[in-house]
DOLOZA-923554 format. One line per 8 residues: number of its first residue (from 1); their letters; for each residue x, y, z of C-alpha. Coordinates in steps of 0.1 Angstrom, whole numbers. Layout:
// DOLOZA-923554
NUM	A	X,Y,Z; ... .
// end
This chain:
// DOLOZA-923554
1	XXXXXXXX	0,0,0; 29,26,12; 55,36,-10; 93,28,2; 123,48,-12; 158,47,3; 193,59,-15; 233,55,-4 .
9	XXXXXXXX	243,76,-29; 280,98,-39; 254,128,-46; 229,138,-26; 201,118,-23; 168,147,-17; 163,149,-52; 159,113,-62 .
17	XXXXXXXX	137,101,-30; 110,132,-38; 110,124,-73; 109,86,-64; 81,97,-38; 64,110,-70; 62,79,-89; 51,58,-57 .
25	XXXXXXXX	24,85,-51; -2,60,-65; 6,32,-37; -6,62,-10; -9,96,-4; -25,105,31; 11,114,41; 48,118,27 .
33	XXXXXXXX	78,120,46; 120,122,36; 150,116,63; 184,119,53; 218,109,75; 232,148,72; 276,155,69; 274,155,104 .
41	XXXXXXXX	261,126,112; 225,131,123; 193,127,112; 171,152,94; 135,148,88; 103,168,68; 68,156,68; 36,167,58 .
49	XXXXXXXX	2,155,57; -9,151,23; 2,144,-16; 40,146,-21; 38,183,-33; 29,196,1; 57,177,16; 78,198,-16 .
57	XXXXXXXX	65,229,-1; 73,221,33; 112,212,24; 113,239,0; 116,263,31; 151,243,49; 181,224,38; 176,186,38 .
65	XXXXXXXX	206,170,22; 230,138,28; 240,110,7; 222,85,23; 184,88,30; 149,75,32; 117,86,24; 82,71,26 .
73	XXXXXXXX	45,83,9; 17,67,33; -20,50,30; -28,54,64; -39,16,82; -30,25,120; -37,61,134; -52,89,116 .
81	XXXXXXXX	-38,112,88; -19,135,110; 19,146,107; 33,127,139; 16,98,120; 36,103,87; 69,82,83; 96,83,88 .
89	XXXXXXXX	100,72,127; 131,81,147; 139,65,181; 164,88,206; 176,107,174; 197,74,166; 178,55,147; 150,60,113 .
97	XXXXXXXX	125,34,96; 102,34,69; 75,2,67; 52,-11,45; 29,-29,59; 14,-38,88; 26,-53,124; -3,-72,142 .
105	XXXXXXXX	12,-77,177; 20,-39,175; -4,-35,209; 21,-58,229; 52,-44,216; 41,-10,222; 32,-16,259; 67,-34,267 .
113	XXXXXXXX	84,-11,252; 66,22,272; 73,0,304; 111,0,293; 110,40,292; 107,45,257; 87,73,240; 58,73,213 .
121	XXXXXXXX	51,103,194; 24,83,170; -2,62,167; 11,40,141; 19,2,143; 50,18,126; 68,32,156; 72,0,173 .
129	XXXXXXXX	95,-14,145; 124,12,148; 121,10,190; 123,-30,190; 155,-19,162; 167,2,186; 170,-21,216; 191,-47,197 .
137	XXXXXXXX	214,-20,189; 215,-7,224; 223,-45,238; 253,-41,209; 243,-61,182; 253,-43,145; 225,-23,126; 216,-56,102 .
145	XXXXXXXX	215,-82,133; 192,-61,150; 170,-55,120; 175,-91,114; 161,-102,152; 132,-71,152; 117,-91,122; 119,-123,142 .
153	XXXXXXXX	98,-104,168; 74,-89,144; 37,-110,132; 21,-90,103; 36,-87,66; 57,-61,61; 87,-44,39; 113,-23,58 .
161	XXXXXXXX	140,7,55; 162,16,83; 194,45,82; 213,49,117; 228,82,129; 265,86,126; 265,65,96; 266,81,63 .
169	XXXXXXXX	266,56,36; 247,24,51; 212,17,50; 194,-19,53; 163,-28,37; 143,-58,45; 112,-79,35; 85,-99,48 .
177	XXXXXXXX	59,-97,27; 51,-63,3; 77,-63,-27; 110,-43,-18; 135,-40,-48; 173,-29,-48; 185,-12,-77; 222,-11,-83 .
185	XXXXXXXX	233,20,-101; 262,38,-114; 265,62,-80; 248,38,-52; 221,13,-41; 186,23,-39; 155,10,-26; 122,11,-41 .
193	XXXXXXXX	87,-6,-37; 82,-3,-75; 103,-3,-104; 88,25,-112; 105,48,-83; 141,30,-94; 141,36,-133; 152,72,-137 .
201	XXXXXXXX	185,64,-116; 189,25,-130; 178,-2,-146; 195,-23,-126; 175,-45,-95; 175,-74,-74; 144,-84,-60; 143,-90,-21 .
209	XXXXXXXX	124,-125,-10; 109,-128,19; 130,-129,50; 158,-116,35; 176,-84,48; 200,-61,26; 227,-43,44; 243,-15,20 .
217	XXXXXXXX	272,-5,33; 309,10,22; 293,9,-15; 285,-29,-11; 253,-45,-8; 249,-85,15; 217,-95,14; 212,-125,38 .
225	XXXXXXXX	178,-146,42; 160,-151,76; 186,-174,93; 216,-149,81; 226,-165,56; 246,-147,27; 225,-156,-5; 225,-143,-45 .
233	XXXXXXXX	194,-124,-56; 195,-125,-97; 204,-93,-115; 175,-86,-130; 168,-52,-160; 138,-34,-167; 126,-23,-196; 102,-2,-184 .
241	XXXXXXXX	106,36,-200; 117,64,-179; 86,81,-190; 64,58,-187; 54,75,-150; 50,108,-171; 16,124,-183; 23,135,-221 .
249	XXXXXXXX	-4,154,-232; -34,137,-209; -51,157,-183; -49,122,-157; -31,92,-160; -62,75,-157; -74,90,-196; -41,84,-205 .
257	XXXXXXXX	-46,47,-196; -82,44,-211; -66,57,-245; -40,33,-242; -59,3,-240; -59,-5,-283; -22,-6,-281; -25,-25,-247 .
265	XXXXXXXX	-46,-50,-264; -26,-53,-294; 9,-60,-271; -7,-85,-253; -21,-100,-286; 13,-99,-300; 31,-133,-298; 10,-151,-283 .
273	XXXXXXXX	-12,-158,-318; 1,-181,-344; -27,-180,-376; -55,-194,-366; -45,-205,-328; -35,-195,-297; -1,-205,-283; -1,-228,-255 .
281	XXXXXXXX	32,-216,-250; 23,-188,-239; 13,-196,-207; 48,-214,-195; 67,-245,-210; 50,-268,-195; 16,-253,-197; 3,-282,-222 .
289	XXXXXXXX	4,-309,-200; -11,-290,-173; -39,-280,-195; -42,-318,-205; -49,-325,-167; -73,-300,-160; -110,-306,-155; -124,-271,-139 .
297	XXXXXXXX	-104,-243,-131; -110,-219,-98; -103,-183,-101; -97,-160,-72; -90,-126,-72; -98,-91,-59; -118,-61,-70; -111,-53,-110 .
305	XXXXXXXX	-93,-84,-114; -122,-108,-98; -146,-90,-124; -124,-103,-153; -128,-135,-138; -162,-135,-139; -163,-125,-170; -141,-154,-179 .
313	XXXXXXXX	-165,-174,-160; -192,-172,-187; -164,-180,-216; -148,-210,-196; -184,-228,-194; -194,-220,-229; -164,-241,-238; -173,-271,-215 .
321	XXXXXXXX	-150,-258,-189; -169,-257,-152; -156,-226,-131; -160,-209,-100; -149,-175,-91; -146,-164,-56; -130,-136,-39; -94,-139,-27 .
329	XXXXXXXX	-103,-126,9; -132,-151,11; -113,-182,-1; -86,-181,24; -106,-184,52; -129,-209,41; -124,-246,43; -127,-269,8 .
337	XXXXXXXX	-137,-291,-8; -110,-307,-35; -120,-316,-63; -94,-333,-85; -85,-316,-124; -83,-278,-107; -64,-255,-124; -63,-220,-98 .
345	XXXXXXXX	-59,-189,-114; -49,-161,-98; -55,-126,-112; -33,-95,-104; -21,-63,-119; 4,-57,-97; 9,-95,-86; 14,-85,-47 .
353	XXXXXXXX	-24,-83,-36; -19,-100,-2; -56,-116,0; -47,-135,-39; -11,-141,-25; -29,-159,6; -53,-179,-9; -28,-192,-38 .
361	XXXXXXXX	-12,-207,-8; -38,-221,6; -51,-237,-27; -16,-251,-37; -20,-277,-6; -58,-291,-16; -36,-307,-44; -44,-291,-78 .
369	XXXXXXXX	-32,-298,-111; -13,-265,-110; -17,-233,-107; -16,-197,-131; -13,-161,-125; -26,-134,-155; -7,-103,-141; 8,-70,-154 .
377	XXXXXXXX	42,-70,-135; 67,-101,-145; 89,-96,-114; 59,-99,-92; 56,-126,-61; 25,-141,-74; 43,-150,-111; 70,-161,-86 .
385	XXXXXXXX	47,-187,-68; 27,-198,-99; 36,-225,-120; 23,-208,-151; 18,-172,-159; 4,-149,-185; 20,-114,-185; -6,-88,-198 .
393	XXXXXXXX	13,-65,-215; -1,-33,-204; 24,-13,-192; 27,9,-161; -5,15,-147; -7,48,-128; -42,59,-117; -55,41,-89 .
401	XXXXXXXX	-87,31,-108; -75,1,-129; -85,1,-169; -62,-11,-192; -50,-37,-171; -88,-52,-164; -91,-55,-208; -56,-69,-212 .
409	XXXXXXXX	-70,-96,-180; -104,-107,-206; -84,-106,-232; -60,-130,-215; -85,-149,-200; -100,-154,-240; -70,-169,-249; -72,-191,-221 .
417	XXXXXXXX	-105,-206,-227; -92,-207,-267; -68,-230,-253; -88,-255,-230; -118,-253,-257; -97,-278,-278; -97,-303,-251; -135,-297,-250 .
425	XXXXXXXX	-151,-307,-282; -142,-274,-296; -134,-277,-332; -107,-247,-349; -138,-233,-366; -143,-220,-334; -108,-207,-322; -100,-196,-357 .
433	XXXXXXXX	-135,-170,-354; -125,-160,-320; -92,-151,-327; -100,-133,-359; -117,-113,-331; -96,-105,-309; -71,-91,-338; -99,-68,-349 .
441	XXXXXXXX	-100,-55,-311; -77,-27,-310; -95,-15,-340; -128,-17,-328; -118,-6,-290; -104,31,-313; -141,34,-325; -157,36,-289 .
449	XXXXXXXX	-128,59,-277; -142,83,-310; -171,85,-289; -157,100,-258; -174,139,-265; -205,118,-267; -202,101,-237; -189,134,-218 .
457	XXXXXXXX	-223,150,-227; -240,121,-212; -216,122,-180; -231,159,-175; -261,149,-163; -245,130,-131; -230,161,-116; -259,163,-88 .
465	XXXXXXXX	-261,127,-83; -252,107,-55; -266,69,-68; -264,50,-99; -278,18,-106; -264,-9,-137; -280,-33,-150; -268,-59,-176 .
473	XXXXXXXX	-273,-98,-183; -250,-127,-191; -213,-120,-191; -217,-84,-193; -236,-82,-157; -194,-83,-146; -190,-52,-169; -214,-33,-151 .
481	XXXXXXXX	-201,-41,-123; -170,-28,-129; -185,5,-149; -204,5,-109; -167,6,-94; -151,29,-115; -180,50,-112; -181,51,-68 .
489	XXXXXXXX	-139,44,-68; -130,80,-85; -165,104,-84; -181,86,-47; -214,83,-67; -227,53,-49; -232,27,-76; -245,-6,-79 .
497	XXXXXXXX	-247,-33,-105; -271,-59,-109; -284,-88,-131; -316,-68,-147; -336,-96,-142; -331,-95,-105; -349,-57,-103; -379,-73,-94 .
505	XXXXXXXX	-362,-83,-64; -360,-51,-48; -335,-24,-66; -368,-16,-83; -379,2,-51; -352,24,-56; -359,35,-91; -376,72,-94 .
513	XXXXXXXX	-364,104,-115; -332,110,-95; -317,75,-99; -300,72,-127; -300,36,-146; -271,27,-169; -277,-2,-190; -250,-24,-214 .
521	XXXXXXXX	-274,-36,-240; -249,-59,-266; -274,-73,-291; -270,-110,-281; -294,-138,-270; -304,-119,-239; -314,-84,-253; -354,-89,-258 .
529	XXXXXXXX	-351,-97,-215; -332,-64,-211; -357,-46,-229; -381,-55,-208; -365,-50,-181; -357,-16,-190; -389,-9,-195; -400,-18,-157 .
537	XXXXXXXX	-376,14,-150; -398,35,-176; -428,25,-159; -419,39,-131; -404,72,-139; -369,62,-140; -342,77,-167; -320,55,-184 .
545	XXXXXXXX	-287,61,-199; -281,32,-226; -255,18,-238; -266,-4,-275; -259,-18,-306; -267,0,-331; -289,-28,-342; -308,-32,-310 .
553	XXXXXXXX	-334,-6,-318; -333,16,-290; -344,49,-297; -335,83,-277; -362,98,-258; -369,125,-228; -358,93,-201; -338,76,-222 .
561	XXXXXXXX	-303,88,-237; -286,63,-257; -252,62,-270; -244,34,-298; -213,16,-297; -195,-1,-322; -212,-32,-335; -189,-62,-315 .
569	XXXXXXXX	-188,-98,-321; -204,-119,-290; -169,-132,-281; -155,-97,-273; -184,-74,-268; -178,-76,-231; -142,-59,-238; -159,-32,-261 .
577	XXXXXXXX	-185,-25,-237; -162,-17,-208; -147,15,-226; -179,37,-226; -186,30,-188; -148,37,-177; -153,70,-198; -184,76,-180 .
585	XXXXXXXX	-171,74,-147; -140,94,-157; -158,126,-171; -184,123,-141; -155,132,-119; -144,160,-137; -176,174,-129; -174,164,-92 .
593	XXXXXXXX	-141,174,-91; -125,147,-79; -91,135,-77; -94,112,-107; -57,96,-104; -61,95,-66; -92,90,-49; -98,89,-11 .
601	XXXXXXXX	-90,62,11; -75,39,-18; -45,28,-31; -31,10,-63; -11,-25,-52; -30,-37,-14; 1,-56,0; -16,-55,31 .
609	X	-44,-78,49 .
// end
């Protein structure tokens, strides 16, 4: 959820922890905070409730430099939004942490600590840590053993970076839990929670697993795992561009990511087609034999992601393919039953949810045929723990609300259900039309972004409201429920989707002229039921903002405004579909005015329970 930077650096190290502080914004921005180890030797700290530019302002007004520093952006879980609360911690002036994450015996810590004399200036979990640090090191262990035996101390999930006063030049990192990175660059070691923060200074990383600690020091970096042992993280490179973090000519990064989802589509596309066919390949070396063994498959996921899987829930049965789709948070705390042939499939844009990362653990013991992860980052724990994965190719994704990396997820999950249809009955008549389909998609997806002025007109009518209702059938109900979520996540119109044959079982009482009803009305087997569905609303005064097929003959009138989108074949309508609605809820926040990229009380990766 937080953002972690740290820096041992020959130059000082301000100007690369705000600007890494920038890029990280997305993972939190209640609070923002920098410390650097100063030429003297002692610590120096600036913090400021809110976004990273107020903490710019605040260090605008006093010298902060040092070549060795940490600094922290913050989604608050413990203790309110309140300076004191913001990271960095210092203990006695000797000691400073940054965490990520969250420490769930903080309440006994804290009151042994008190009893030994120590003081607490927050109410954060946080402040524990660098006091349970700082007692090691006062009983005379070195800087990495104690950070090594606070972890042992610690219950929760967490990432960690500490710098000591009086010593310029070291800094150690360690991680249980959310991803920590260390680049290696030209003038130092840095630390990053994202790639994202490490890219303008290196390309350069090593990924951190869990238990291991990373003591930078005299221009060298040991990393040792949770018994102290020295071990060898790969070298890994990104290829991720500098700039990728960077606006261009959009307004948000969220429009930016919405208009980037043709060439999205197309990347993802890209390689993993051969004619007629989809390439097993694609989904790891050994992904046919797997597929051979597998009977059903379970997805799990969170929020966007478990929206794709429903989605891919309707496609998966069509083929022969029985699926369930539950909610990563759910599934790890419910007992199962096995059933032999399961394929899990884990969904993730950043690949660190901590609910997903859970319950793949729990699944990979009720002895499945394997397991695969669709995710965004490659680096990422869940591709780490999978034995197959499918990397979406969608880039950096910067606005909290997810968009491009939802259609890259169905368009994945196509493939996928391409691939198990031929061990269904399937014949290549019916791959070969589907994935004629999907290399039409960017094309069609440019004809609905044409339609954006259209759709901003429409949006102008939600500027005094504070409820939405969507209704949909089939596999486009999960579209409007995520067109429901992007519309609450980034304007707080409270929104809620539903099947529209389930409005006679109760959302109809809430239908008059205020509530606005957004329908997705594809023209497939299920349109004559939506019509007369939609026509319940009517009947009782409701307005309706429709989104048809040309062909479906819907016509505009006083309570019913109707936007056509681009004819789309069955097989990826509910991709096509999804555009209009994230454009909806992105222009109805410009007329809140709203934070589109940042909306209260979220963040982009939840590494935290």
């Amino acid at each position: 959820m937080c953002g972690i930077v740290g820096a041992v650096s020959g130059a000082d190290v301000a100007p690369f922890l705000l600007e890494g502080l920038r890029r990280l914004e997305y993972r939190g921005y209640d609070s923002a905070g920098v410390v650097v180890v100063n030429n003297s030797g002692g610590l120096d700290r600036s913090r400021s409730v809110g976004k990273v530019e107020a903490l710019e302002r605040v260090m605008a007004g006093r010298e902060l430099s040092g070549s060795t520093g940490l600094a922290h952006t913050r989604w608050a879980t413990h203790g309110g939004v309140t300076e004191p609360n913001a990271h960095p911690h210092i203990c006695r002036d000797a000691l400073a942490l940054v965490c990520n994450g969250i420490v769930e015996n903080h309440a006994t810590l804290r009151r042994a600590q008190e009893a030994a004399g120590l003081p607490f200036t927050s109410e954060t979990d946080t402040e524990v840590v660098v006091h349970q640090v700082y007692i090691h090191l006062e009983a005379g262990m070195d800087l990495a053993a104690a950070v090594r035996n606070t972890m042992g101390e610690l219950e929760g999930s967490y990432s960690l970076g500490v710098v000591q006063a009086g010593a310029p030049g070291r800094l150690v990192a360690a991680r249980n839990g959310p991803p920590l990175l260390v680049g290696i660059g030209e003038e130092g070691f840095f630390i990053a929670s994202d790639i994202a923060a490490l890219v303008p200074v290196t390309r350069r990383y090593r990924v951190l697993e869990n238990g291991d600690v990373a003591d930078i020091c005299e221009g060298q970096c040991t990393i040792r795992d949770r018994h102290g042992n020295p071990v060898e993280r790969p070298e890994r490179e990104s290829h991720q561009s500098s700039d990728a973090a960077t606006l261009g000519d959009y307004d948000h990064f969220m429009q930016k990511e919405i208009y980037e989802q043709p060439r999205a589509i197309a990347d993802t596309l890209e390689g993993r087609l051969a004619g007629d066919r989809v390439l097993e390949q694609a989904f790891g070396p050994s992904a046919g034999e797997i597929f051979d063994r597998t009977r059903q498959v379970q997805i799990i996921a969170c929020g966007t992601s478990y929206h794709a899987g429903l989605v891919a829930k309707h496609w998966l049965e069509y083929v022969g393919v029985p699926c369930e789709v539950e909610v990563a948070s759910e599934y790890r705390y419910r007992r199962h039953v096995t059933r032999s042939g399961t394929l899990v499939v884990t969904i993730s844009q950043s690949g660190e949810t901590a609910d997903t990362l859970a319950a793949l653990a729990e699944a990979q013991n009720l002895g499945i045929v394997g397991s695969l992860v669709v995710c965004n980052v490659p680096e990422s724990s869940l591709v780490r723990e999978s034995d197959l994965s499918f990397m979406t190719h969608a880039g950096p994704e910067i606005g909290v609300a997810s968009t491009k990396a939802f259609t890259t997820q169905l368009a994945a999950l196509m493939m996928l259900a391409l691939v198990l249809s031929r061990r269904h009955g399937f014949d290549s008549g019916f791959e070969a039309h589907v994935v004629n389909q999907l290399r039409m998609l960017p094309g069609a997806m440019e004809k609905v972004l044409d339609m954006d002025s259209a759709i901003a007109r429409m949006a102008s009518a939600f500027g005094d409201k504070q409820h939405a209702l969507f209704l949909a059938r089939g596999a486009h109900h999960p579209i409007a429920m995520e067109g429901a979520l992007k519309l609450k996540e980034i304007s707080y119109i409270h929104a809620e989707a539903y099947p529209a044959g389930e409005l006679k079982h109760g959302p109809l009482a809430l239908v008059d002229d205020r509530m606005p009803v957004i329908a997705v009305a594809p023209n497939d087997t299920l349109l004559e039921k939506l019509k007369s569905n939609l026509a319940e609303v009517s009947a009782r005064g409701g307005r309706l903002f429709v989104f048809a097929d040309p062909a479906c003959g819907f016509e505009s009138r006083p309570d019913l405004e109707l936007i056509h989108v681009a004819q789309a074949d069955s097989a990826v309508a509910p991709i096509i579909y999804t555009l209009p609605l994230q454009l909806l809820a992105y222009h109805a926040a410009l007329i809140k005015g709203t934070d589109v990229d940042k909306p209260r009380n979220l963040a982009k990766s939840v590494t935290v329970e």
